[in-house]
C-alpha positions in Angstrom: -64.6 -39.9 134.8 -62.9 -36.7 134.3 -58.7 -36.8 135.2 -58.7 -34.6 138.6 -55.6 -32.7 139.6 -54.7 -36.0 141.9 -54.1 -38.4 138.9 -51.7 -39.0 136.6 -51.9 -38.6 132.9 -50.3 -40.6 129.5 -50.2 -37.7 127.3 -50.3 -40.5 124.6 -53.9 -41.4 125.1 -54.3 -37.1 125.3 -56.5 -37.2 122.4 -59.2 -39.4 123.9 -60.1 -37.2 127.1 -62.9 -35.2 126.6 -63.2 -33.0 129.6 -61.0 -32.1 132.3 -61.4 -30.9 136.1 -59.4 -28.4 137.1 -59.7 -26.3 140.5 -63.9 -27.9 140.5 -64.7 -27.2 137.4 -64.9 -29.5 134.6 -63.9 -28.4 130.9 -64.4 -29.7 127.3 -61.2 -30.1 126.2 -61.9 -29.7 122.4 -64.1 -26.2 123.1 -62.3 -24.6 126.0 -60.4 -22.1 124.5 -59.9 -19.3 127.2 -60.2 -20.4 131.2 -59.6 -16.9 133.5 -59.8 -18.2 137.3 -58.2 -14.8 137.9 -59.1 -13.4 142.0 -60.8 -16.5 143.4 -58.6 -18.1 145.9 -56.9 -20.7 144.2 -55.3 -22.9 146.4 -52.8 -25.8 145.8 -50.8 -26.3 142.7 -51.2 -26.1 139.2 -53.0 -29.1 138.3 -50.6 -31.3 135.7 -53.9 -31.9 133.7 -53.3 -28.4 132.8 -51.7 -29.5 129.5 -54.6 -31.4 128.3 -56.4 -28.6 127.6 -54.5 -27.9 124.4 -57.2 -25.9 122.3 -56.3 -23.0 125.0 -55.5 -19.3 123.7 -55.9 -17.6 126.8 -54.9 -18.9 130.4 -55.0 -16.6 133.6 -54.8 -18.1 137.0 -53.7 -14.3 138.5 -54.0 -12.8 141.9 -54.8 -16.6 143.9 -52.9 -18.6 146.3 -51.4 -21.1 143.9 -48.0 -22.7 145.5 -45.5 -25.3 144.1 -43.6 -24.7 140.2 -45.0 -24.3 137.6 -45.5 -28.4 135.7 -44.0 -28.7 132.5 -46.8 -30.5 131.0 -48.0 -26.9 130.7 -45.6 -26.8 127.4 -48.5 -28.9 125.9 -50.5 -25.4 125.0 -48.3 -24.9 121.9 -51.4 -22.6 121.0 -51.6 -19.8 123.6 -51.4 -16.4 123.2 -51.3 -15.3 126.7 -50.4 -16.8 129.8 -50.7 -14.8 133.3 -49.9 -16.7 136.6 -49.1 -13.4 138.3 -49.4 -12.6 142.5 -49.0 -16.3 143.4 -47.0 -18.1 145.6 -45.4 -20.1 143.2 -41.4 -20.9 143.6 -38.6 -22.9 142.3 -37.4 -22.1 138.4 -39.1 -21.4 135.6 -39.0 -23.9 133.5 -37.3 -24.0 130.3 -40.4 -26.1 128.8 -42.1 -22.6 128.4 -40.3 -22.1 125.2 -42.2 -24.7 123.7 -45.3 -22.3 123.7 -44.4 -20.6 120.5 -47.5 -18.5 119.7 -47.1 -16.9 123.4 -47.8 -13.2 123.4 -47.7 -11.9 127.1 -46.1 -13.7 129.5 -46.6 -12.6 133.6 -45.0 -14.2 136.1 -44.4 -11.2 138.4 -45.0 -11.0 142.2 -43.8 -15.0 143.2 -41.4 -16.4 144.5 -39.1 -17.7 141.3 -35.5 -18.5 141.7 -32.6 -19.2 139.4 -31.6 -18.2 136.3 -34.2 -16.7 133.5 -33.8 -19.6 131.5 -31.4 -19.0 128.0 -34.6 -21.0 126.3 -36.7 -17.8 126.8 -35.5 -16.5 123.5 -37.3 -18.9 121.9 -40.5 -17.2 122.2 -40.0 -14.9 119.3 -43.8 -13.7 119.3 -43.7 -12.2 122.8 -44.2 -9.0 122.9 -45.2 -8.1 126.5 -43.1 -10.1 129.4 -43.0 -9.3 133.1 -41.0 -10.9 135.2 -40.3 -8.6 138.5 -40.7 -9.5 141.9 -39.4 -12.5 142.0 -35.9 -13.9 143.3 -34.3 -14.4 139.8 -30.7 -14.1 139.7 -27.1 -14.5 137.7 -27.4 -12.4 134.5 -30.0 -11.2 131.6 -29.4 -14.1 129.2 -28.1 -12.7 125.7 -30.7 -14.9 123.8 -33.3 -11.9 125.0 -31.8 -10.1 121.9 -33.9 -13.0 119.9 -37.3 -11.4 121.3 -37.6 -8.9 118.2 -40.9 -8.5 118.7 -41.0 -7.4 122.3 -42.3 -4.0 123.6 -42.8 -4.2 127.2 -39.9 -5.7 129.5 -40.1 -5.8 133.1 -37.2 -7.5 135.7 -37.4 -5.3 138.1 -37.2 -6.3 141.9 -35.0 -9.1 141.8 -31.8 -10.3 142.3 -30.1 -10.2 138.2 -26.1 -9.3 138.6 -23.3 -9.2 135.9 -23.3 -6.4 133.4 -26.4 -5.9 130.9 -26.4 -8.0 127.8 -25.2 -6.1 124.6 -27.8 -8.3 122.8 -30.7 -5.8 124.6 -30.2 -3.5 121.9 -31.3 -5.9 119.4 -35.3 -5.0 121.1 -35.7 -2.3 119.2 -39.4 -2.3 119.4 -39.0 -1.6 123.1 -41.3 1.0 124.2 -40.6 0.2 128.3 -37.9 -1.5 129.8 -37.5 -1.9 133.4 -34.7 -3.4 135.2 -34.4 -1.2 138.6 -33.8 -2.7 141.9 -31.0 -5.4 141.1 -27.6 -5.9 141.3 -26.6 -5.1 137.3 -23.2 -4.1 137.5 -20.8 -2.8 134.7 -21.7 0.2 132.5 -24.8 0.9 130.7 -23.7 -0.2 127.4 -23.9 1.9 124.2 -26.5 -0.4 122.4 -29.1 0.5 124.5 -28.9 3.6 122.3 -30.6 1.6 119.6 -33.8 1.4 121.4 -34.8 4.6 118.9 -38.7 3.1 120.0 -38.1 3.6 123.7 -40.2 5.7 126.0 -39.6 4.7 129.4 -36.1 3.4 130.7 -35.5 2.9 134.4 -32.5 1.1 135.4 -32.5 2.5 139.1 -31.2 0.9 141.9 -28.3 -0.9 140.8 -24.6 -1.2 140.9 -24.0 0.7 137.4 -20.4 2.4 137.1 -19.6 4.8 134.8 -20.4 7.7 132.7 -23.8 7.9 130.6 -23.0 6.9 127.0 -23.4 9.7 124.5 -26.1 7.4 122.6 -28.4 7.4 125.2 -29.3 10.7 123.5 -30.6 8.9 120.1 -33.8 7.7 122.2 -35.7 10.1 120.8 -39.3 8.7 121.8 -37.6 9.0 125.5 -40.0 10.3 128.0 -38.8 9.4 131.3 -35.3 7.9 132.7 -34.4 6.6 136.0 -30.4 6.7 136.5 -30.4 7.2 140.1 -29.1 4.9 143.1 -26.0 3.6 141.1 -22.5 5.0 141.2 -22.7 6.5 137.4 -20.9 9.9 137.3 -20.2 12.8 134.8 -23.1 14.3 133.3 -26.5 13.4 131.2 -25.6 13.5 127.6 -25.8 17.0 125.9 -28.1 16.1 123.0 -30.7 14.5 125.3 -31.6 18.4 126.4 -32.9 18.5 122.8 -35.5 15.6 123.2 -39.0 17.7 123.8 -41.0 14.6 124.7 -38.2 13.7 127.8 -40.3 15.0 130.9 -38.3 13.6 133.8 -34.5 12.6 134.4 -34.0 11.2 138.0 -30.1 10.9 139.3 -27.9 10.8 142.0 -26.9 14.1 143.1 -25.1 14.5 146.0 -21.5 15.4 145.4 -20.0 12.3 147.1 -19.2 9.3 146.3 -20.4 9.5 142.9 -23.2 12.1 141.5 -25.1 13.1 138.2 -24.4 16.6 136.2 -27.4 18.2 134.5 -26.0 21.0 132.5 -28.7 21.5 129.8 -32.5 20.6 131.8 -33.4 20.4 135.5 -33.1 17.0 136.9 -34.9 15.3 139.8 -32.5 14.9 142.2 -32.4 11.7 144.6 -30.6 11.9 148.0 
């Protein structure tokens, strides 16, 4: 009989189960390579038997009703790519057994209910080059080990609940295209490294409690093509040399002249009041 997602497991005798039943449907363990149960009303949790499917690639459980954490015996898929468990209603932390999935990709998490810290261990998937963690309720800071993701392009942390001053480490992504971290509480000043993101096209850091002038180096993203500075208490005025950057289509920042406001001496700015 086929483990079901009420039983127990011995990942020893892993190797001798031969299929697997997961949300009704049984799968071949040695042929299942991809299982997408994306929009169908998942209920419950994620079944520990999860794990035994270890010749998975591909794994979305998206857009369902899927409650509980997220079982560590999922670290058991040390060979997939891409893992999306996006617009659940999954909670507690996220556990640091991801990092075990080495060959991981894309990782979504977004739209749950996830608390803590993003774990330190997260800089251990080196391959990732798409991760998405907004709306969620992660807080305390970005951990530096994020500057180990050298391969990343995409970053999303938007819409939750991350504090303390950005990470110099973040300017170790430099094959950043987008990076999104609006709607928190990052405090401190944008630090210079971000000016090392020379691959970046989209930076919006909106919504937080950033202090300070614009560094000058935000000017050597020259890929730039839209930045978000608004709802923070920066002050003084957007960088000179950025004027000069002829794929930069929109600037967004504070503009009203109290407490704290945005100059724009060199390009029209959208203003937010």
């Amino acid at each position: 009989m086929a483990p079901t997602s009420t039983e127990t497991f011995d990942p020893t005798v892993t190797a001798q189960v031969q299929v697997v039943e997961l949300f009704g449907t049984e799968y071949n363990v040695a042929s299942t390579s991809s299982l997408i149960r994306y929009t169908e009303g998942l209920n419950g949790t994620i079944p520990t038997e999860i794990g035994l499917l270890t010749e998975l690639t591909g794994l979305n459980l998206g857009v369902n009703n899927l409650v509980g954490e997220i079982p560590s015996e999922i670290s058991m898929l040390t060979a997939l790519r891409e893992l999306y468990l996006f617009w659940n209603l999954l909670s507690n932390s996220i556990p640091s057994e991801i990092a075990l999935m080495t060959q991981l990709t894309r990782l979504a998490l977004y739209h749950n209910f996830f608390t803590g810290s993003i774990p330190t261990e997260l800089g251990q998937l080196t391959a990732l080059t798409w991760l998405n963690l907004k709306e969620n309720q992660l807080s305390n800071e970005i951990p530096s080990q994020i500057g180990s993701l050298s391969a990343l392009e995409h970053l999303t942390i938007a819409d939750n609940e991350i504090s303390k001053n950005l990470p110099t480490e973040i300017g170790l992504l430099t094959e950043l295209t987008y990076l999104r971290l609006a709607q928190n509480q990052v405090s401190g000043s944008i630090v210079s490294e971000v000016g090392l993101l020379t691959a970046l096209q989209w930076l919006y850091i909106s919504h937080n409690n950033l202090s300070s002038s614009i560094p000058s180096e935000i000017a050597m993203l020259t890929a730039l093509r839209s930045l978000w500075l608004y709802n923070n208490s920066l002050s003084g005025s957007v960088p000179q040399s950025l004027c000069s950057n002829s794929f930069l289509y929109q600037v967004v920042v504070d503009c009203l002249p109290d407490p704290f406001h945005v100059e724009c001496p060199c390009m029209e700015c959208e203003c937010f009041y």
